[in-house]
C-alpha positions as CSV (number, residue, x, y, z in Angstrom):
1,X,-8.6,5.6,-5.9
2,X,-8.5,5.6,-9.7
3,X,-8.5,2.2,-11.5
4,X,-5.3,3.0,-13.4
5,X,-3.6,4.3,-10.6
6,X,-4.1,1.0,-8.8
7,X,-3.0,-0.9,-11.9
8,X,0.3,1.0,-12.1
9,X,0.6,0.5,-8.3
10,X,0.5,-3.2,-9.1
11,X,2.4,-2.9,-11.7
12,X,4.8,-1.0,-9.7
13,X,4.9,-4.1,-7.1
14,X,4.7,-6.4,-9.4
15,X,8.7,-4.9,-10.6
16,X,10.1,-4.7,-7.0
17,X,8.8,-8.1,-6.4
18,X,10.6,-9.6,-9.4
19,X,14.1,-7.6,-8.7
20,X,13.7,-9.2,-5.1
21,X,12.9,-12.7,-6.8
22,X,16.3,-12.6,-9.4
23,X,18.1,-11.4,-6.4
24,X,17.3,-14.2,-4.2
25,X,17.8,-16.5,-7.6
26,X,21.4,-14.9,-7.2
27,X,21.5,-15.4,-3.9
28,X,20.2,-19.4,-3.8
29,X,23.2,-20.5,-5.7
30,X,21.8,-22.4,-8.3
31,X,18.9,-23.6,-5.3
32,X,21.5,-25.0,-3.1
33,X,20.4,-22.3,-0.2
34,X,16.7,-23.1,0.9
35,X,16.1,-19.4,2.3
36,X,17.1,-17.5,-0.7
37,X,15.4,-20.8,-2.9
38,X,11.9,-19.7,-1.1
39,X,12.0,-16.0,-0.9
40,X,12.9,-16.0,-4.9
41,X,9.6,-18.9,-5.3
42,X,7.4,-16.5,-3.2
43,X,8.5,-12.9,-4.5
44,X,8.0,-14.5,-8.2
45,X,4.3,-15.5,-7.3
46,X,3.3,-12.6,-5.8
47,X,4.7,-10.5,-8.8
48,X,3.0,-12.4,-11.0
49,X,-0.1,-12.3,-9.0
50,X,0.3,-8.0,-9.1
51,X,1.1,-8.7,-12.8
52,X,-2.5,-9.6,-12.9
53,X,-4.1,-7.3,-11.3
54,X,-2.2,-4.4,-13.2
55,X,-3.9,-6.2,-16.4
56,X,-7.4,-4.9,-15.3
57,X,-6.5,-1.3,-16.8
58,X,-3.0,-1.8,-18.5
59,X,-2.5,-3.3,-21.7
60,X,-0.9,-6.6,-21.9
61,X,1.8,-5.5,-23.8
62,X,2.9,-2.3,-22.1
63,X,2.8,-4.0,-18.5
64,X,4.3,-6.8,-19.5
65,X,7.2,-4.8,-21.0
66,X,7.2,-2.2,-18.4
67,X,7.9,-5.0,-15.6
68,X,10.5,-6.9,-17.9
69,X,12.0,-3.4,-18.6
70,X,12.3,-1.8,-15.8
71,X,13.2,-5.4,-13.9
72,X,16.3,-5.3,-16.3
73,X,17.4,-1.8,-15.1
74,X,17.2,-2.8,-11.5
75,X,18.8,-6.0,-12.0
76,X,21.8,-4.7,-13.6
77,X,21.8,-1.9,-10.8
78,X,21.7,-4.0,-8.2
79,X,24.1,-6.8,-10.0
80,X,26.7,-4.1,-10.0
81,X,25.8,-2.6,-6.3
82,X,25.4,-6.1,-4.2
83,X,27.4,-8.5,-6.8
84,X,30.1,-6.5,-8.2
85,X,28.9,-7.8,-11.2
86,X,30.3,-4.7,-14.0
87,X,28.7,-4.2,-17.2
88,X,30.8,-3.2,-20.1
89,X,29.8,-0.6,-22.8
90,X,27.7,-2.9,-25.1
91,X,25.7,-3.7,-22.0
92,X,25.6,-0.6,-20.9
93,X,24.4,1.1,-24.3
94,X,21.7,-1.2,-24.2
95,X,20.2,-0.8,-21.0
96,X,19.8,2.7,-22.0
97,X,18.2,1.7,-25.2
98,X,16.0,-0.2,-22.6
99,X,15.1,2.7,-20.5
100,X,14.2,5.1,-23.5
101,X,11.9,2.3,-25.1
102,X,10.2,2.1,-21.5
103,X,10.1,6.4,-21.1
104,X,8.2,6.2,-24.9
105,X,5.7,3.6,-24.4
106,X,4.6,5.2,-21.0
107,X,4.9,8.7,-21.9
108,X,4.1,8.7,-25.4
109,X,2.2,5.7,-26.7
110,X,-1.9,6.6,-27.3
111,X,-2.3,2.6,-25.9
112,X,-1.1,3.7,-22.6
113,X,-3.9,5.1,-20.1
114,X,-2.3,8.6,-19.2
């Protein structure tokens, strides 16, 4: 498989392992709940660790906010789904200001590996 398509498959990872991490931060209640404490302690790890490895081919600076980027947009989603936590239009307006900054620098940017 082709370098870069293993470092966005990381890099992929590395976001679903960091929405599963604030979730069970959510979820540990301030670390009161053991369970959710460790699955938030071991998802963070192992998203950094895929962090890493999709720095072999990615530039720091586009993973890094790629993963915080697209971790936001997944966050709010699933703040909203699982915690009825609502976002008003500020919030809203913002997130998509997120997700167009995230579409340029991946689709657009010459940095990028394409």
């Amino acid at each position: 498989m082709h370098p870069t398509l293993l470092a966005y498959a990381a890099l992929l990872l590395a976001i679903v392992l960091e929405t599963v991490g604030t979730m069970a931060l959510q979820a540990s209640h301030q670390f009161t709940r053991v369970g959710p404490s460790l699955v938030m302690l071991a998802a963070y790890i192992a998203s950094f660790y895929c962090l890493a490895l999709a720095l072999r081919a990615v530039p720091i600076g586009i993973a890094y906010a790629t993963w915080g980027g697209v971790g936001i947009i997944l966050i709010a989603i699933f703040g909203y789904v699982v915690f009825d936590q609502k976002l008003d239009w500020p919030a809203a307006i913002g997130i998509a200001l997120i997700v167009a900054g995230v579409v340029i620098v991946n689709g657009f940017s010459k940095v990028t590996p394409h």
